[in-house]
Structures are given as structure tokens and as C-alpha cells.
N, C-alpha and C positions, 0 to 999 in steps of 0.2 A: 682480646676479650677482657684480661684483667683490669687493664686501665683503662676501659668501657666503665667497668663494674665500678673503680675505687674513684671516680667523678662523678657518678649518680648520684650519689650523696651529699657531695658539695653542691651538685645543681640543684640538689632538692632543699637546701640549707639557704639557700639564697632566693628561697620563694619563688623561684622560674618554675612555670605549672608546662613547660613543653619545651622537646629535645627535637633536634633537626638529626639526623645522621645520614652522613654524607657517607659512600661507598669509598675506602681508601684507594685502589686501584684508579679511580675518579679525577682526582683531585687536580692533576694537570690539567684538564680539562672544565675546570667548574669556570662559572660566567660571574667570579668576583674577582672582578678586575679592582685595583685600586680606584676608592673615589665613586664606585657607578650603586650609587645609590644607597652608600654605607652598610648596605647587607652584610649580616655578621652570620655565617655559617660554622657549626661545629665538626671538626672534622674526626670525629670518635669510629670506631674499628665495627665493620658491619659484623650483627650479631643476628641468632635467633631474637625476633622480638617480641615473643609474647614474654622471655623473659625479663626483657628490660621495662616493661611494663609492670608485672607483675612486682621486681625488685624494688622498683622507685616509686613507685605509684604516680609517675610523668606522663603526658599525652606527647606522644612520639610522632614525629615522620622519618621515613626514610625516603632519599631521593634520590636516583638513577641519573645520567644524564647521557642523550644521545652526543653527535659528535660536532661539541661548542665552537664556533668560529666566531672572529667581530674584531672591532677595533681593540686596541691595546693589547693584545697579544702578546705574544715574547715567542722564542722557539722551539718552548717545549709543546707548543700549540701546531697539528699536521699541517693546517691550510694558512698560515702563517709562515711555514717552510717552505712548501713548496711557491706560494708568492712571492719570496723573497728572492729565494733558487732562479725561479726564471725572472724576475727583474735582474739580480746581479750578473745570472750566467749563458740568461737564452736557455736554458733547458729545465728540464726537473724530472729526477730520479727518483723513480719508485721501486719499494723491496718487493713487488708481489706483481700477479696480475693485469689487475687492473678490472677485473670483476667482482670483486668482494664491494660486498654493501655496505653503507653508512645512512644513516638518518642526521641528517645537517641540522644544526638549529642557532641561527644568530644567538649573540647574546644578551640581547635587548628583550627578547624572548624568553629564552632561559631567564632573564632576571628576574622578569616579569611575572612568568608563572614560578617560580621561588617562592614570590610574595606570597601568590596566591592559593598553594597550600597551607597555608596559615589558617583558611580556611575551618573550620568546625568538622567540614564533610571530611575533611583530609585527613583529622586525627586519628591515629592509630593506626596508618594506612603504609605501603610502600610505594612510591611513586617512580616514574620513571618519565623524564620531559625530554621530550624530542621532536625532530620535524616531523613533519606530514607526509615525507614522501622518502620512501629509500631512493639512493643514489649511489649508481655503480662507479667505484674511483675514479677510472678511465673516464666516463661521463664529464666529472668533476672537473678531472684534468684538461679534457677538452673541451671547457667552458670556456675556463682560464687561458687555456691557448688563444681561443677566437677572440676573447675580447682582448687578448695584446699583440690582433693584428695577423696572428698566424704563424708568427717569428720565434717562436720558442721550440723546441725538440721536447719532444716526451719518451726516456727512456722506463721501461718498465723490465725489473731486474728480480723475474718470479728465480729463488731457488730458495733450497731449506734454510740456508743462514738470513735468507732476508724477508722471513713468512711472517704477513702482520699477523699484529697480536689474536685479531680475530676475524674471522672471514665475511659473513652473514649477521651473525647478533653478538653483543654485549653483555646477552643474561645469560645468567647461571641460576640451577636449583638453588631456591631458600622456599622453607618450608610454607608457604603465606602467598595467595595471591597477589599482585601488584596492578596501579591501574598506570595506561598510560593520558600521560598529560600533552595536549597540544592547545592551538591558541588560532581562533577563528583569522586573527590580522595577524599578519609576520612579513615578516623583512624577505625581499624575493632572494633568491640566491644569486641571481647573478647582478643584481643590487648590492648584495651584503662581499658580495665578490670586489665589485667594485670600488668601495668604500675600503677593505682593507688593501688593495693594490695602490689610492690615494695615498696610505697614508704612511704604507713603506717607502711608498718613491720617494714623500717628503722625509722622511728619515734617511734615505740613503744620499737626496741630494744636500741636505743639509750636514752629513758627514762629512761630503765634499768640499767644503767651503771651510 
């Protein structure tokens, strides 16, 4: 919260009339890849925000983000793991279940509605962007299997050292209602699945060589 507070004032010194803040807990997961469309996100420490309002006199968003998949990825990204997992190994190792939900959201999507908080309606607001449709891991996992054919093992390794981080949702109490954001056109899943299976294969055959 400190160093929330002692940069309010340099944003406010350089004439920027609005603060994005991004959830730290988040951040692996945000949809600014390098390059996808120069989006510059702040990643300052989520706070109450009627006070960062009232301190700076900035028009603020905050923004949530369900769970980001798409190209350019790296591994601290889940469905980037696990595509990789069963491309290199035939299988993929899960710490949980296989019942716990997520809300999927390419990141073509995520990017997109980024912009689109920027918005007038959005100022002052919390938001929270994510798919359209919860999806049970397993489900996920078994996506992935069928489209590479059915050749991959799916272990699922539920005990307390390997309990994901969250079962069902992503939100916590903040004092403020939040709205959520979704997007009439989106990338299917098992489109945006496929796109990122393309594009590790080419990464992996190209290690090869």
C-alpha cells in the first residue's frame, strides 16, 4: 500500500487523469504479452479505492482477470504447462482433482477488453474480465487429450501438498462492488487450444534441429 501511495503523486505530476491497477497476485497471468498491442499496464499493490481516489484525485480502474491462456506464453502460464507436458511427455500432471473451476479467457480477449475499460462507464469501477463459461479442469484436460488423438495420460494427483491455489473463484472480499466483463465474439476454446499446441510443437521441433 505504501508504494501505491508514494507514486500517486508522480502520476498525478505528469498530468495522467487515470490509474489502471492491476491485482498483484494476477500478474502471471495478465494477457500483456510482449509486442500484442503495446498495452502498458500498471502493476501497483490492490488497495481500498475510494482511498486512492480520494488521495490523488485520479480516475481509477481496477482489473481482475479470470484464467488467461493464448499464444506467447511461457510456463509460468497453467495451459501452457500442461500443453507442453503432454506434447514432450504423453501425459499431464495435475496437483488437484480435477473438479475445481476456472473461467478461461484467450488473450486476444483479455486484451481487448483492457482497452475497453478505458471506457468513461468504467471509471472508478473494479472489473473483473473472463470467459463466459466456467470449466471444470478435468474437462479442460480432456479437451486436450482428444484433440492429440487420445495418446496422452491424465494423472490427477489431489492431496494437501498439491491443493490449487483456488478451487471455485478467484475473488476475495474488497469493500466495493465489481462488474464482470465478457465480450459478445471470443476465441473458442478449443480453437485457442489449438493455436497454442501449434505453436509449442513449432518451438519444440525447432529446438530439435
Amino acid at each position: 500500500m505504501s508504494v501505491t501511495l508514494n507514486i500517486l503523486p508522480v502520476l498525478r505530476s505528469k498530468s495522467l487523469s487515470e490509474i489502471i491497477d492491476i491485482s498483484v497476485p494476477l500478474l502471471p497471468r495478465m494477457p500483456v504479452w510482449p509486442g500484442d498491442g503495446g498495452i502498458r499496464i500498471l502493476p501497483v499493490k490492490h488497495m481500498a479505492t475510494g482511498d486512492k481516489n480520494n488521495l490523488s484525485r485520479l480516475e481509477y480502474s481496477i482489473l481482475r482477470y479470470g484464467t488467461v491462456y493464448g499464444p506467447r506464453a511461457d510456463s509460468r502460464n497453467s495451459i501452457y504447462r500442461y500443453l507442453k507436458q503432454a506434447l514432450e511427455d504423453g501425459r499431464i500432471d495435475y496437483g488437484g482433482t480435477g473438479d475445481e473451476t476456472r473461467e478461461y479467457v484467450h488473450v486476444r480477449d483479455a486484451a481487448r477488453l483492457s482497452v475497453d475499460i478505458l471506457a468513461d462507464e468504467y471509471h472508478n469501477t473494479q472489473v473483473t474480465i473472463t470467459g463466459h463459461h466456467p470449466t471444470r479442469l478435468k474437462d479442460m484436460l480432456y479437451t486436450i487429450r482428444e484433440i492429440l488423438g487420445n495418446r496422452i495420460k491424465i494423472n490427477f494427483e489431489a492431496s494437501e501438498s498439491a491443493t490449487p491455489h483456488y478451487n471455485v473463484t478467484p475473488y476475495s472480499f474488497v469493500p466495493k462492488i465489481g462488474r464482470k466483463l465478457t465480450t459478445p465474439e471470443y476465441v473458442d476454446m478449443g480453437q485457442g487450444l489449438l493455436e497454442c499446441i501449434s505453436e509449442i510443437h513449432g518451438e519444440h521441433v525447432s529446438g530439435k534441429e
